[in-house]
C-alpha positions in Angstrom: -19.0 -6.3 18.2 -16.4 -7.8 21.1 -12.7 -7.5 20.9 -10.8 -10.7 20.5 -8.7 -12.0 23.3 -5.6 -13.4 22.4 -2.2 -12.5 22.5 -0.9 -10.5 19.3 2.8 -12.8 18.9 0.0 -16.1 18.3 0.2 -15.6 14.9 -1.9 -17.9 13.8 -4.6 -16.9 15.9 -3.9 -13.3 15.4 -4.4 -14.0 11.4 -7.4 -15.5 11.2 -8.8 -13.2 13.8 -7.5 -10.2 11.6 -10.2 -11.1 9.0 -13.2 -11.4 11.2 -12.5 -9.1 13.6 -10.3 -6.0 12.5 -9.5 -4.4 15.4 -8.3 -7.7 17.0 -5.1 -7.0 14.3 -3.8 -4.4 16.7 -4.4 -3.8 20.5 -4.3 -7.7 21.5 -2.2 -6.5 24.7 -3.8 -8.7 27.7 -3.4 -12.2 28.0 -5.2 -14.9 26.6 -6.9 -15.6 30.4 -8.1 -12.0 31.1 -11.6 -11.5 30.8 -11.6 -8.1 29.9 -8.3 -5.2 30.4 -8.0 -2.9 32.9 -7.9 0.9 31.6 -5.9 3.6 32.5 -8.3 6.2 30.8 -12.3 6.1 30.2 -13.8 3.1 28.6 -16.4 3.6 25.6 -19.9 3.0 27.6 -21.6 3.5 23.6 -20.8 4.1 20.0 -23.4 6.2 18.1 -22.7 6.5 14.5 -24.6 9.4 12.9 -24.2 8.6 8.7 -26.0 11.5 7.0 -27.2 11.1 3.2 -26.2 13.5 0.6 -28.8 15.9 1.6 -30.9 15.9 4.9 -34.7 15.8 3.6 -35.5 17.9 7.3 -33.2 20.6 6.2 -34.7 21.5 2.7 -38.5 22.4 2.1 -39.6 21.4 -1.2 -42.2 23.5 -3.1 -41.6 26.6 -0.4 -39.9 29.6 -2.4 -39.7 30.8 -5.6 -37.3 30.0 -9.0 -34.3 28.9 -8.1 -34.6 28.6 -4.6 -38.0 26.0 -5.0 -35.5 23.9 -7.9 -32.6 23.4 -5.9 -35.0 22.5 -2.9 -36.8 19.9 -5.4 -33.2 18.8 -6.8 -32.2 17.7 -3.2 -35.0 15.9 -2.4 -35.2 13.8 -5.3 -30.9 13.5 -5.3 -31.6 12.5 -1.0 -34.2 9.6 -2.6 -32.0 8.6 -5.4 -29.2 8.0 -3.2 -28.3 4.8 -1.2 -27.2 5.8 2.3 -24.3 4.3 3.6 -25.6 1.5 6.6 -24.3 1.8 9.6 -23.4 -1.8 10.1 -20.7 -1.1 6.7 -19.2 1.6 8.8 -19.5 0.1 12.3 -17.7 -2.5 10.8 -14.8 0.1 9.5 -14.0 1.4 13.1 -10.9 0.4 15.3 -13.3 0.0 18.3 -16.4 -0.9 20.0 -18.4 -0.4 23.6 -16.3 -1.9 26.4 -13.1 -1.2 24.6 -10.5 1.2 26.4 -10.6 4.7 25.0 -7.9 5.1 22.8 -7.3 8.6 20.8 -5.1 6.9 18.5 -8.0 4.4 17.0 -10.6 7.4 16.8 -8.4 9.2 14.7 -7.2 5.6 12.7 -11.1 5.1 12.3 -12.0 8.6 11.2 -9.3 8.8 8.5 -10.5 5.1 7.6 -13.6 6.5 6.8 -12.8 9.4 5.0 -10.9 7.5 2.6 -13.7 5.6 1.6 -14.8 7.0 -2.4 -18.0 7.7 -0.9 -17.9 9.4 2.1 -17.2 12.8 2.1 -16.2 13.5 5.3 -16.1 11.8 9.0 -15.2 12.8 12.3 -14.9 10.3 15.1 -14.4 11.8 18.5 -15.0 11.0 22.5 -17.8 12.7 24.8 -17.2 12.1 28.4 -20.4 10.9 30.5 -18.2 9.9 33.4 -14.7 10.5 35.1 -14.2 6.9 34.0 -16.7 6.4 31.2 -17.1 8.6 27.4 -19.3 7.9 24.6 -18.3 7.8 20.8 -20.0 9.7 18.0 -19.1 8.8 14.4 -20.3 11.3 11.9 -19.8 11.0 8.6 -21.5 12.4 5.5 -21.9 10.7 2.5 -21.2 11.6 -1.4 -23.3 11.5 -4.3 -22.2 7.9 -5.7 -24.4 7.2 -8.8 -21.9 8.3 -11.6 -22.7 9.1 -15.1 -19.5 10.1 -16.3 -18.6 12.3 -19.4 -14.7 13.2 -20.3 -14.0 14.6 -23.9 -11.3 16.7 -25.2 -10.2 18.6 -28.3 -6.7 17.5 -28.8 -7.4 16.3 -32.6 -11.3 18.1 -32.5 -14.1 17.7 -30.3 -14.5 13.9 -29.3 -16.0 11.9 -26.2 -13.5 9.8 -24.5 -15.1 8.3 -21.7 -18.5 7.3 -20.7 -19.6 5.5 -17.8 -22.7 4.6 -15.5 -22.0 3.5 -12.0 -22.9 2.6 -8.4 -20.0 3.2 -6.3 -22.1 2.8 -2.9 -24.5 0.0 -3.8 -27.1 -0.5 -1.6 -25.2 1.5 1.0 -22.9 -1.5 1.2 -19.3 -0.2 -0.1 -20.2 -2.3 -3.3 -19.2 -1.1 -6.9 -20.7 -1.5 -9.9 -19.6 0.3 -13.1 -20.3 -0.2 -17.2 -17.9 2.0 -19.4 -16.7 2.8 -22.4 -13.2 4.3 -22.7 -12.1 5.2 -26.5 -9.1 7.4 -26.9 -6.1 6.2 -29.7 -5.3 3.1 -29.0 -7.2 2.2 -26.5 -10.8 1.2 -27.2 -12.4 -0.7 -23.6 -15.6 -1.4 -23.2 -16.2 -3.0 -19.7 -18.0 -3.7 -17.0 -16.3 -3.6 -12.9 -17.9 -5.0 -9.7 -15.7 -4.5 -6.4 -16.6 -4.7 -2.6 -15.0 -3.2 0.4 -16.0 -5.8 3.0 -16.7 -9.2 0.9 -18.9 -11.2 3.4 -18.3 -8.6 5.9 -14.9 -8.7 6.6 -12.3 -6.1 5.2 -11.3 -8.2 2.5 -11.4 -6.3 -0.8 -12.8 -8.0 -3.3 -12.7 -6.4 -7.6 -13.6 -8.2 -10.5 -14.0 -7.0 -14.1 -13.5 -7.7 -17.8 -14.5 -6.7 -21.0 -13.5 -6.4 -24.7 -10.4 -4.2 -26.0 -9.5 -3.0 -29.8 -7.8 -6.4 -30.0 -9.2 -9.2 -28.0 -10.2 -9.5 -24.2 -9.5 -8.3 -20.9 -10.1 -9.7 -17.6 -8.5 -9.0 -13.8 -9.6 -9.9 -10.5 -8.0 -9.4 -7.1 -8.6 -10.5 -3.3 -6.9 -8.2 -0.9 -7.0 -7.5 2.8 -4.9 -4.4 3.9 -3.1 -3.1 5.9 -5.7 -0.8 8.3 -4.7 2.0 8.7 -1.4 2.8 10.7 -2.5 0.1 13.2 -2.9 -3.1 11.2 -0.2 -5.7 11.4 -1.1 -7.9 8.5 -2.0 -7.6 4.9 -2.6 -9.8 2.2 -2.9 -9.4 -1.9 -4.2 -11.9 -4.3 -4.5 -10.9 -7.8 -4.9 -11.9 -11.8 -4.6 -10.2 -15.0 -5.4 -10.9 -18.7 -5.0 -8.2 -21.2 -4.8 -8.6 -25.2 -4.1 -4.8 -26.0 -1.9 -2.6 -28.8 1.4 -0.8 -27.4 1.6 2.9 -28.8 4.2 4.4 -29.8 3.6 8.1 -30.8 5.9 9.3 -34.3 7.8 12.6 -34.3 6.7 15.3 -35.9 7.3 15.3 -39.9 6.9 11.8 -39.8 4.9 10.2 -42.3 2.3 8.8 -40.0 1.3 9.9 -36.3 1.2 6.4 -34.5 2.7 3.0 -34.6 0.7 -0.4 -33.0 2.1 -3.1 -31.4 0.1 -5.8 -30.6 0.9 -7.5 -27.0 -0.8 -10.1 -24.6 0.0 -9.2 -21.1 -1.0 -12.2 -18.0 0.0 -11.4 -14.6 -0.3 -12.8 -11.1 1.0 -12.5 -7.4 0.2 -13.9 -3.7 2.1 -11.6 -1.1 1.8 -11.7 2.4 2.9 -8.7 4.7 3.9 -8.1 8.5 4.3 -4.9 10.1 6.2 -4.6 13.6 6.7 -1.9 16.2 4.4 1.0 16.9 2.5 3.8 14.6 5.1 6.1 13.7 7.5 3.9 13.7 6.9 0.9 11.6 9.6 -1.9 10.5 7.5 -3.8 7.1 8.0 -7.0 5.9 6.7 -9.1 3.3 6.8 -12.2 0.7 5.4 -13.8 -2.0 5.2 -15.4 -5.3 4.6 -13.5 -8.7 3.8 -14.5 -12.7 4.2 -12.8 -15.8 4.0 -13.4 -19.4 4.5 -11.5 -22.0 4.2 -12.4 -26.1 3.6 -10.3 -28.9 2.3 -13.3 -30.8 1.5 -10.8 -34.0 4.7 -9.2 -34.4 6.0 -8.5 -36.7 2.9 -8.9 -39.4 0.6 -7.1 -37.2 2.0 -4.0 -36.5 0.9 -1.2 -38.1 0.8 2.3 -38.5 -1.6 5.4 -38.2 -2.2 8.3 -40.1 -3.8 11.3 -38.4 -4.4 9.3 -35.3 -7.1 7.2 -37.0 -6.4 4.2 -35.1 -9.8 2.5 -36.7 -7.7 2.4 -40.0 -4.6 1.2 -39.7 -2.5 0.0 -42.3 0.1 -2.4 -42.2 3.7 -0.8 -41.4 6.9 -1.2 -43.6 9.8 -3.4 -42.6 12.0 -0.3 -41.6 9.4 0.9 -39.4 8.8 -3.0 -37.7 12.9 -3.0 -37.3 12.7 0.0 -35.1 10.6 -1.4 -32.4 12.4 -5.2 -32.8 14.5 -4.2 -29.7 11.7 -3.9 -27.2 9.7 -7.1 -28.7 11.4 -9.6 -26.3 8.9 -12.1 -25.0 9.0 -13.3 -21.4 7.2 -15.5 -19.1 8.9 -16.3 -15.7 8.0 -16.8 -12.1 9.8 -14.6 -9.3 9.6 -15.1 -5.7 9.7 -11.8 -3.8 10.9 -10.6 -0.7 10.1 -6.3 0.6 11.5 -4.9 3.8 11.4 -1.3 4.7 10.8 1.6 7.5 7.7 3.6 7.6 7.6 6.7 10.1 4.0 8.2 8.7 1.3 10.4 10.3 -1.8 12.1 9.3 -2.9 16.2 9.2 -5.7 17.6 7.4 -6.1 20.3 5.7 -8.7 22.0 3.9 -9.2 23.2 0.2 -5.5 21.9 -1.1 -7.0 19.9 -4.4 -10.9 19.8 -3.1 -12.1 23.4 -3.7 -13.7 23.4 0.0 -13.4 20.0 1.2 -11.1 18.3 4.1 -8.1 16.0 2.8 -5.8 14.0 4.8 -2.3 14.8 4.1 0.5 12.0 4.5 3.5 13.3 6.3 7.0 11.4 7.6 8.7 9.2 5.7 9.2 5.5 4.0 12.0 3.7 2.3 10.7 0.0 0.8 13.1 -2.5 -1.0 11.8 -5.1 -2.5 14.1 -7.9 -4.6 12.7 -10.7 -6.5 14.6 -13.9 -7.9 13.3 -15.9 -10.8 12.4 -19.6 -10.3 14.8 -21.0 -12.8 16.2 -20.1 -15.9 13.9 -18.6 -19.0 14.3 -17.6 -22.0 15.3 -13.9 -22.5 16.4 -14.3 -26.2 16.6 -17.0 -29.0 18.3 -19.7 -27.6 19.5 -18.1 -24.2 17.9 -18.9 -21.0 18.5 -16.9 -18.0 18.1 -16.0 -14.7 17.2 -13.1 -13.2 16.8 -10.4 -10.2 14.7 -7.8 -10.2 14.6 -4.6 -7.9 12.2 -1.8 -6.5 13.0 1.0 -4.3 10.8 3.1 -3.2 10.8 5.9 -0.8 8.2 8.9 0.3 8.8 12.3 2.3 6.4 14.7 3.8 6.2 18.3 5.6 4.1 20.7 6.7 3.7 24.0 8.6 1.3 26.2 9.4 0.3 27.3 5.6 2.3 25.0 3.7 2.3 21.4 2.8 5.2 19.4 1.1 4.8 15.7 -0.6 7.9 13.9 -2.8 8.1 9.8 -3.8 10.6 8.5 -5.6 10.2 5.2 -7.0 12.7 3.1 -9.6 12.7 -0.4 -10.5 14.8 -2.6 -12.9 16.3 -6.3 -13.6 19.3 -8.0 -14.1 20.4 -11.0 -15.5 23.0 -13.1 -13.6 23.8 -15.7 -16.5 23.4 -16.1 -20.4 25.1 -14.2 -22.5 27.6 -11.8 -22.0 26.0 -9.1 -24.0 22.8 -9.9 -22.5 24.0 -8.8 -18.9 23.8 -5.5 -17.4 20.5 -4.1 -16.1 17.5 -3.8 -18.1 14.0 -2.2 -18.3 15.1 0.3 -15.7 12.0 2.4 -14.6 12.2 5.6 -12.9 9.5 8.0 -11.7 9.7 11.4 -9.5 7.4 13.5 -7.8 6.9 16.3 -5.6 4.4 18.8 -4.7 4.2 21.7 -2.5 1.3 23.6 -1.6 1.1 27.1 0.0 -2.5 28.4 1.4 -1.5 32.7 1.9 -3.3 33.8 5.2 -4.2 30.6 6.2 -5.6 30.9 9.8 -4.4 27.7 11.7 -2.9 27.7 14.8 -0.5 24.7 13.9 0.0 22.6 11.2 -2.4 19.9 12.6 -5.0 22.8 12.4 -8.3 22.6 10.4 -10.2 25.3 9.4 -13.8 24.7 11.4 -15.7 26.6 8.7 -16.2 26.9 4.9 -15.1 30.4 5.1 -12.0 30.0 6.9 -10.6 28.4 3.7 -8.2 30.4 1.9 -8.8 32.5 -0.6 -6.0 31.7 -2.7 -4.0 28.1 -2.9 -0.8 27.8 -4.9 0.7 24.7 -5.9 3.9 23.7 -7.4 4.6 20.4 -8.9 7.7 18.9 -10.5 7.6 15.1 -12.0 9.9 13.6 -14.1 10.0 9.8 -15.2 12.2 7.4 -17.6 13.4 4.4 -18.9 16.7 3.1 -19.3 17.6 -0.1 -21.9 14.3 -1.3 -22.0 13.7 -4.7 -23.8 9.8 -4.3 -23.2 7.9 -1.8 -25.0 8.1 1.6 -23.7 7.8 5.1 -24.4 7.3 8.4 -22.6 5.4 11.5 -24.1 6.1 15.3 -23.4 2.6 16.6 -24.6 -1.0 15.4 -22.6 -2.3 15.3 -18.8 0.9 14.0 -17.4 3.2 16.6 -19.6 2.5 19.6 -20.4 -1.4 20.3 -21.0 -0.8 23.1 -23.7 0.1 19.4 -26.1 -1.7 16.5 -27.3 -0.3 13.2 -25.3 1.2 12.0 -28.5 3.7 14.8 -28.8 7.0 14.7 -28.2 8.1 11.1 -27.7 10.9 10.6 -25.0 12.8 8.4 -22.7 12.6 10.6 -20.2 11.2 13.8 -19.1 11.0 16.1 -16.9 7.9 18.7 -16.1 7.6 21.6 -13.7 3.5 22.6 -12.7 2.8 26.2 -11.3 -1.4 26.9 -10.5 -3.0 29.4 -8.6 -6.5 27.7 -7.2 -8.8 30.4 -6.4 -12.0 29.7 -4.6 -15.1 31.3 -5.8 -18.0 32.0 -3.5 -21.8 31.7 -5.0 -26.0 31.3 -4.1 -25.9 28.2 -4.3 -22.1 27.1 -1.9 -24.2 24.6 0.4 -24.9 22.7 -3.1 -21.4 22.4 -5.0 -18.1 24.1 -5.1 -16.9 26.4 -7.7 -13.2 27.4 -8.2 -10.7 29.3 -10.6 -7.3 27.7 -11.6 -4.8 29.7 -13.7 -1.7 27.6 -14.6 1.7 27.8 -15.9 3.5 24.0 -17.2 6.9 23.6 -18.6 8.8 20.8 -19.3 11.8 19.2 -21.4 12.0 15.4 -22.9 15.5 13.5 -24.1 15.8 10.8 -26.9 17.7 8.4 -24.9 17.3 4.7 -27.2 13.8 4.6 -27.0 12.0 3.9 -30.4 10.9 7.7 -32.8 11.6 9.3 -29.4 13.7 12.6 -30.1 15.2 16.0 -27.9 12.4 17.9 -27.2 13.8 21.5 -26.1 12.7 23.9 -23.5 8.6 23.5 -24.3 5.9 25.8 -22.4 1.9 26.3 -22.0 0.0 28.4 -20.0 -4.1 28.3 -19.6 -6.9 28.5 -17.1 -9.5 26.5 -15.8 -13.1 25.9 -13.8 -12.9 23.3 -11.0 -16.6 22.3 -9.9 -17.5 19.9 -6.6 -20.7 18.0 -6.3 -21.9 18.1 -3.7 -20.5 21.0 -1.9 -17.5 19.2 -0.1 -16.5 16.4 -1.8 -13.2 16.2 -2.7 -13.9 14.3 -6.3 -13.2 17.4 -8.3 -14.2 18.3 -12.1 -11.9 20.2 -14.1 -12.2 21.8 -17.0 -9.2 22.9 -18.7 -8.0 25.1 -21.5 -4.4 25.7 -22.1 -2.2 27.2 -25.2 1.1 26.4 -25.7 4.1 29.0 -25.6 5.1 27.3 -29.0 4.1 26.3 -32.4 1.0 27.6 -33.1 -0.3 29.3 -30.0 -4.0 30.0 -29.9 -4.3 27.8 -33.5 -3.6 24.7 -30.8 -5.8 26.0 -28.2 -6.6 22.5 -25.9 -9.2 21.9 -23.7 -9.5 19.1 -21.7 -12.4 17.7 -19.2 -12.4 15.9 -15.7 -8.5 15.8 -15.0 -5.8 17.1 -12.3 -2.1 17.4 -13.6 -1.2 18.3 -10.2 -2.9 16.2 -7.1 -2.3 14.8 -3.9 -5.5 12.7 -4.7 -4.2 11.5 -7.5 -0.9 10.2 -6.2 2.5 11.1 -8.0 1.5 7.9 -10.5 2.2 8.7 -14.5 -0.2 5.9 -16.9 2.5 6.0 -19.1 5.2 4.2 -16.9 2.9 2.5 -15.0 1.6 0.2 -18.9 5.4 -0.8 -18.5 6.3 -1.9 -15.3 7.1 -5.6 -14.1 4.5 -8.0 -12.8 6.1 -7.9 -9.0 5.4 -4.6 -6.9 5.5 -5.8 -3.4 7.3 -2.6 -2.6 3.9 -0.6 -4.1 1.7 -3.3 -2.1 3.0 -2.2 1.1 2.9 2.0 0.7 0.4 4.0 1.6 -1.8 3.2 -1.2 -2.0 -0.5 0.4 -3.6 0.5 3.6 -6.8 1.4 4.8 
């Protein structure tokens, strides 16, 4: 692989190149004439990339032993034979660099937190070894994860019940392809799917994900072409995307109702094309972008569709009463318009990584600085945002990200809220609308961590600390919605102790206390074991969101067993019991498997805002979850 020569301000030679030859998108510096740049450090003589598989067949001797030692021996070699090993040619094609470049410390450390992000690598390191005062070789090592999924969540909110099952591929034939069945079945929602995505479609980094499948209602379908932003280095990104979704809105009843659920049946199609430029220099990072976006919205069986549920039986429902259809009338407002979106912002990020913050053992690269995106979108024309009144309208996201760190602490917050107004029509119909807020932060203290700065990683398993606490507090809501919405106390993004359909809100607000404790064992080189005892507490409000009422001062407290397969991965199982402090106590004992209320990994995101947010998210497009 040869660097590019061209200037980086030819923008459309710098574009095209971006796509075919990635690290072209950055360190274009020399002329257009020069044969080849003149360093002022080493250049790379080699690149030796060193991918190994789950488990190293050389380092295991199967049949030698006895019991459990001869299994797990026999369980590695037949995982290591099972597995498809990541090619080299996917991850050379990942890096920032190749022979002849000039060594540059800042695309080593790009390319090895590239590669660690990847779903199915567990870890990488990408560092120099000099062979000459003017010449240094590059080793990549990386080490892969297991990738073939079969995945088994269930909980015992309303009894014992399966919720998810799936069978995939996430690493298919080593080539950063995807390729997943499932079946997700929990209330309302009832998917059964299929999902096929790639990481370098025709080996560029273009993303490529499509998928479909059937829902309790109709059809889904959504596909997406994206090329991101790479890393902290990359000056261009692109996002192409479609969405079809025929689906029931839920909106959970209030205790002593009558029945436990309401249905709303709504069609959902979305598209956007955005296009995104970032200037300056890592760390310090001016972001701009534009584009187009779609939506429409109908709830083409209101109101003699919607019905209602009785003990969350959602495979009977029966046919709700006119008072209960006139509750949700305000937020059945069918829309389609077009917007054309700008997003501008600042982005001062870097990288640090620390060990065993939500993997029990494993390395994780934390995002520290900060970032403040704006993005405002006009509608193309009037529509019609209520019998007989056509409209135009702005829309609005800000978003903006903090980070910190010392020597045994680590400190993430985002802040993201978005909304609409209308600039003509009615004069009851102006005002902002379908205002969205969520907030999150997390802080994480490791006691007696040994670092000797915050950049610091521990160089061995048992230099991880004993003990991790974590505190989390999120809050979200939504103001005068006219699209459906609704918040809940109770479930995996409330307060565990409840069921998700508890406690119906506007907005809420929920504090997270856990002590991770990491558990040694025989078998540590196989999988990770830890201990989490946890603490949640949390209020909602009423605000003028449909059956949504004041919650109070709610509480749960519980404990939990965090497994990692293999040993050092930083996909983590959990499972979860919790009681709550209230109304009933161990009577409502819940226990819950495969989920993290409180994760780095899992970003500060809540499903629950996120069914009800616009079509246009430029802003979202160009954060940290856009780049790679």
């Amino acid at each position: 692989m040869t660097r590019a020569n061209a200037h980086w301000a030819m923008p459309a030679v710098l574009f095209c190149a971006a796509f075919a030859e990635p690290q072209a998108a950055w360190a274009l510096q020399a002329s257009a004439e020069a044969s080849e740049p003149v360093c002022s450090s080493a250049r790379i003589g080699n690149v030796f990339v060193d991918n190994h598989t789950v488990f190293e067949l050389d380092r295991v001797s199967p049949g030698e032993g006895d019991g459990w030692t001869a299994f797990i021996d026999k369980a590695r070699t037949i995982a290591s034979r099972l597995h498809w090993r990541t090619r080299r040619s996917f991850l050379e094609n990942e890096l920032l660099f190749a022979t002849g470049d000039c060594l540059d410390p800042l695309l080593l450390d790009e390319s090895g937190r590239i590669l660690r992000a990847l779903p199915f690598i567990t870890d990488a390191d990408v560092y120099a070894v000099p062979v000459a005062a003017d010449e240094v070789h590059v080793v990549v090592d990386t080490q892969d994860d297991w990738t073939l999924k079969i995945d088994l969540r269930g909980d015992f909110d309303q009894g014992p019940r399966l919720t998810y099952a799936g069978f995939t591929e996430e690493n298919l034939f080593g080539t950063g392809t995807l390729l997943g069945f499932y079946l997700r079945e929990r209330d309302e929602t009832r998917d059964l799917g299929l999902e096929l995505s790639t990481l370098q479609l025709a080996g560029t980094r273009l993303d490529g994900r499509i998928g479909g499948g059937r829902t309790r209602t109709g059809v889904f379908f959504h596909e997406s072409l994206t090329y991101p932003f790479v890393g902290e280095v990359g000056r261009w990104a692109f996002i192409e995307s479609y969405s079809y979704r025929e689906d029931l809105f839920r909106y959970a009843a209030p205790v002593g109702s009558p029945f436990t659920n309401v249905s709303l049946p709504i069609q959902t199609r979305r598209a956007a094309t955005t296009l995104g430029l970032r200037l300056g220099t890592p760390g310090d990072l001016t972001v701009l972008g534009a584009g187009v976006s779609w939506e429409d919205v109908t709830f083409s069986g209101f109101p003699q569709d919607v019905t209602v549920v009785k003990d969350f039986d959602f495979s009977n429902p029966v046919p709700a009463d006119s008072a209960t259809v006139e509750m949700v009338r305000s937020q059945v407002n069918p829309r389609r318009a077009a917007h054309v979106n700008i997003v501008a912002g600042k982005r001062s990020i870097r990288y640090i990584r620390r060990r065993g913050l939500d993997a029990v053992r494993g390395d994780q690269d934390v995002t520290l600085g900060t970032q403040a995106l704006v993005s405002l979108g006009s509608s193309l024309g009037a529509f019609e945002t209520s019998p007989g009144n056509r409209s135009h309208e702005l829309r609005g996201r800000l978003s903006l990200f903090g980070g910190a760190a010392g020597d045994s602490w680590v400190f993430n917050s985002e802040l993201n809220v978005e909304g609409a107004r209308l600039v003509n029509g009615n004069r009851s119909d102006r005002g902002f609308r379908d205002v969205v807020a969520e907030f999150g932060a997390y802080f994480y203290w490791q006691p007696g961590r040994r670092a000797t700065g915050p950049d610091a990683v521990p160089s061995t398993a048992s230099a991880v600390p004993r003990h991790t606490l974590v505190l989390g507090v999120k809050g979200a809501g939504g103001w005068n919605s006219f699209l459906p919405f609704q918040l809940n106390l109770g479930g995996p993004f409330g307060i565990r102790g409840y069921d998700r359909a508890e406690f119906p809100a506007a907005q809420k607000l929920v504090a997270h206390l856990e002590d991770r404790i990491m558990l040694d064992g025989p078998f540590s080189d196989l999988f990770d074991l830890g201990l989490t005892l946890f603490a949640d507490a949390g209020a909602g409000w009423q605000g003028t969101v449909p059956f949504a009422t004041d919650s109070e001062l709610q509480g749960a407290v519980g404990a939990g067993l965090r497994f990692v397969f293999p040993a050092g991965s930083r996909q983590v199982t959990r499972l979860d019991l919790a009681v709550p402090m209230k109304q009933g106590g161990l009577r409502a004992l819940q226990f819950r498997v495969g989920f993290s209320a409180v994760s780095l990994l899992a970003g500060f995101g809540d499903e629950q805002v996120r069914r009800s947010r616009s079509g246009s998210q430029a802003a979202t497009l160009f954060g940290g979850q856009f780049n790679r």
